[in-house]
C-alpha positions, 0 to 999 in steps of 0.5 A: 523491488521484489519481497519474500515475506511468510504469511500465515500458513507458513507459506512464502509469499512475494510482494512487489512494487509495481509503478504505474502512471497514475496507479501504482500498487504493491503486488502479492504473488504466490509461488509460480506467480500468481497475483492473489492482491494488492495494495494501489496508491497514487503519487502526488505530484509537487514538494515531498511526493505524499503515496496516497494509498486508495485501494487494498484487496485480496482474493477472497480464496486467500482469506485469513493467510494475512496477506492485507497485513503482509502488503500494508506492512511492506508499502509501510515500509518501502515508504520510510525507506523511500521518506515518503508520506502515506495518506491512507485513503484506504481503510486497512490502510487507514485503520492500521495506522491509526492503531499502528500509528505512533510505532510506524512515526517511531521507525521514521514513518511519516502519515497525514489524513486525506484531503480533498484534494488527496481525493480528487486526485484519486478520483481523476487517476481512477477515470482515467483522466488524470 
């Protein structure tokens, strides 16, 4: 799954689903292909699949062009397209959703708070020994 959204400046921007096995994450890329950030999550296994989002980044070179908006906005909703649950253990996630929150449960979004076990689950696919 590939996304053309326009950031900031005007400029086109692509966003990617890029599944792993266990990190998966949602790619920025500028025209010619240039990876400038990313959004990573872990599928939980078992009833209902909730996408742990942990991790966001973009390259500080990039600042300021909206490109974290852009990815929380695109896994926002590649995840109600898929009817899967968000757990924002990441901040920008986290903080988007808590201002966001209810218009994303409007558009059929569905979140839950972290739970420990969300955690460890992270925490094992980050060392590797998931």
């Amino acid at each position: 799954m590939t996304t053309t959204r326009t950031d900031t400046t005007g400029t086109p921007v692509q966003i990617t689903l890029e599944n792993g096995d266990p990190i998966g994450s949602y790619t920025v890329r500028l025209e010619g292909g240039s990876a400038v950030g990313r959004a990573d999550f872990v599928d939980a296994p078992g009833a209902g699949h909730p996408r742990i989002f942990f991790h966001t980044e973009v390259d500080e070179r990039f600042g300021g062009r909206g490109l974290a908006g852009l990815l929380v906005r695109e896994a926002l909703d590649d995840s109600i397209r898929k009817s899967i649950t968000v757990v924002p253990v990441c901040p920008v996630f986290a903080r988007h959703l808590q201002n966001h929150g209810s218009e994303y449960s409007a558009r059929g979004g569905v979140f839950r708070s972290p739970r420990p076990d969300d955690i460890a689950l992270v925490t094992h696919a980050v060392r590797g020994d998931a």
